[in-house]
C-alpha positions in Angstrom: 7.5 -16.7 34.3 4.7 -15.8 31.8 5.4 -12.6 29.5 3.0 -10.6 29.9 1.2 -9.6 26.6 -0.6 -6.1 26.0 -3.6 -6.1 23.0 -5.1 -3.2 21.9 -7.2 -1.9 19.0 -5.3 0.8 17.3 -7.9 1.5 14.2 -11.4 0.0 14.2 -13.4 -0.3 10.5 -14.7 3.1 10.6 -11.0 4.1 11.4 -9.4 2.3 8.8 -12.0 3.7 6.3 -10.8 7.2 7.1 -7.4 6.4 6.9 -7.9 5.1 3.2 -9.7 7.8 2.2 -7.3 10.6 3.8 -4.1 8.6 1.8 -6.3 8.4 -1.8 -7.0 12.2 -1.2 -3.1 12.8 -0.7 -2.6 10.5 -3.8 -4.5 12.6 -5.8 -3.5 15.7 -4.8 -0.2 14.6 -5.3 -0.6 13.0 -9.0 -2.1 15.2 -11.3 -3.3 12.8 -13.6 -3.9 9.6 -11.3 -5.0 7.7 -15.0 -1.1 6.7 -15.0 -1.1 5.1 -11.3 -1.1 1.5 -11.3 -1.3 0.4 -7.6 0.6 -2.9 -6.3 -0.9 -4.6 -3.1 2.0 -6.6 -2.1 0.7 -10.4 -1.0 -1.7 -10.8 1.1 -3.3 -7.9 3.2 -1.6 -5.2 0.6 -3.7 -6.4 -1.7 -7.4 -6.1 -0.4 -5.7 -2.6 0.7 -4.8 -1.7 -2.8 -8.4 -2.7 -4.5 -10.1 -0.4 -1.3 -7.7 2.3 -2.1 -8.7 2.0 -5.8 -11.9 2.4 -5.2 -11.0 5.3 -2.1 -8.6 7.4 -5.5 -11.8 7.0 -7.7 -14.4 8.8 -5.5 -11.4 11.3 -4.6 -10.3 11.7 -8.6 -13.9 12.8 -9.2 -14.5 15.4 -6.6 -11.8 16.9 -8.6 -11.6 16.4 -12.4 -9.9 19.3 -13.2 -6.6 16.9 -11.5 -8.0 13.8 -12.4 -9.0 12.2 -16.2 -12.8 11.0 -16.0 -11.6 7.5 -15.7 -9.5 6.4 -13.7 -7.4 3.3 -14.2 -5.9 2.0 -10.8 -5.7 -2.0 -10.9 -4.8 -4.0 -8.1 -1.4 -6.4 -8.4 0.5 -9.0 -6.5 4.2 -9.9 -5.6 5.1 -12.0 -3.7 6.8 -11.3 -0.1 9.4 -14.1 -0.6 12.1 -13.7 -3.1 12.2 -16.9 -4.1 8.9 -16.2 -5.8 10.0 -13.8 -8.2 8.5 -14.0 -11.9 5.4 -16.1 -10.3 3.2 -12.2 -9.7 -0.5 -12.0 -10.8 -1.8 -10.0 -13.6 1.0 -8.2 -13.9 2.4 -7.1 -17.1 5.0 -5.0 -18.4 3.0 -2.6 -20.6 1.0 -1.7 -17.6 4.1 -0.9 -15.2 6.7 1.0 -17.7 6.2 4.5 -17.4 3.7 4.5 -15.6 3.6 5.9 -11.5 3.5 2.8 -9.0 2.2 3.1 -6.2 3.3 -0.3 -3.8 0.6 -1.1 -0.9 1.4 -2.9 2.6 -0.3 -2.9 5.8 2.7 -2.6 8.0 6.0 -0.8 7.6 8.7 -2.4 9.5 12.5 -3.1 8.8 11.8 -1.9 4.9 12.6 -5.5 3.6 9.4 -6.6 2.4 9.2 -3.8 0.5 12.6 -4.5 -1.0 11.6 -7.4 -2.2 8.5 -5.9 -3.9 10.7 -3.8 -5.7 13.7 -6.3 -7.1 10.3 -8.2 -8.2 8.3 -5.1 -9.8 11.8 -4.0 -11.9 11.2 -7.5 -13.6 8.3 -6.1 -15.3 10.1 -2.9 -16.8 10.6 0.8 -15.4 8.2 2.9 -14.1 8.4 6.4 -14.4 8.4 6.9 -10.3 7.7 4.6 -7.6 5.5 5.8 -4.3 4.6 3.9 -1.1 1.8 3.6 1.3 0.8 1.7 4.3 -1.9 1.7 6.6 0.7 1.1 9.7 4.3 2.4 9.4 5.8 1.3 12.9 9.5 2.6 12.5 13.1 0.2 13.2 14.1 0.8 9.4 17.2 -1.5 8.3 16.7 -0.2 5.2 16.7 3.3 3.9 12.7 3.2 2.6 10.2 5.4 3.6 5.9 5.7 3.2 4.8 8.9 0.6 1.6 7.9 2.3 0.6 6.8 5.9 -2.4 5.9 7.9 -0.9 5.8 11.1 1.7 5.8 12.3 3.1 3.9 15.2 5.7 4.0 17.8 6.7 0.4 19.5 9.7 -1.6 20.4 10.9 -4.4 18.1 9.7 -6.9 20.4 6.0 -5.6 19.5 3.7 -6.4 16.7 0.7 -4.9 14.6 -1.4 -7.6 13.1 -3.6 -5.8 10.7 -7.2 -8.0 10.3 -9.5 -7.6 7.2 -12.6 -9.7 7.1 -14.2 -8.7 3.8 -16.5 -5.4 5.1 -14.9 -5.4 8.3 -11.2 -4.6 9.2 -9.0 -3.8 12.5 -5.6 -3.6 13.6 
């Protein structure tokens, strides 16, 4: 017997746009000088998310420089979802992490281990002055006790369900 399998499009581009934008607004809103954010797109679709976002905080962070420096400084990191790979990260470096706000990026939200993981590796580099989290999908069954400061939407589905989030360059989908 065949299992029957149920696709659909939760966010289009356009939608995945708005959700980007809506987060960096909350971002900046919510850190009054968003010059000390770094933002860490955690390997792979986290990253592409973070450099959008970037960009997303920067148009927010001027439509409101009395909350925001002029320039904003937001680079785009790497760890790697496997443990194992801890110490191997990209263009990350210790004097841009301590003391500094981080902001860690996903696509998905599921158990919280992934994100686990991002964290043992980003400690490597030193301590940040606060850690925040945001994910274009959060879709719940937590086994571990993290939660999203930012979400893009958020979904309800069993564990036997999946969200695949697609980016191709200008266009994305999930």
């Amino acid at each position: 017997m065949s299992e029957l399998i149920e696709k659909r499009e939760l966010l289009d581009s356009a939608g995945i746009v708005r959700a980007l934008k809506r987060m960096a607004h909350e971002i900046v809103e919510r850190n009054a000088t968003v010059g000390d954010v770094v933002l860490v797109g955690i390997r792979t679709a986290g990253v592409p998310l973070a450099e959008r976002l970037a960009g997303f905080i920067a148009d927010a962070a001027v439509s409101r420089p009395r909350r925001a420096p002029s320039t904003s400084r937001s680079i785009a990191t790497t760890c790697s979802k496997a443990a194992q790979a801890r110490g191997r990260h990209h263009h990350a470096a210790a004097h841009t992490i301590v003391g500094r706000t981080i902001i860690l990026v996903d696509d998905v939200l599921y158990t919280g281990r992934t994100i686990r993981a991002a964290l043992d590796a980003l400690m490597d580099y030193g301590r940040p002055r606060a850690v925040q989290l945001a994910v274009l999908v959060d879709r719940g069954h937590r086994e571990l006790p993290i939660q999203p400061d930012y979400v893009g939407l958020k979904v309800e589905t069993t564990r036997n369900q999946s969200v695949k989030v697609i980016l191709d360059g200008a266009t994305a989908r999930c």
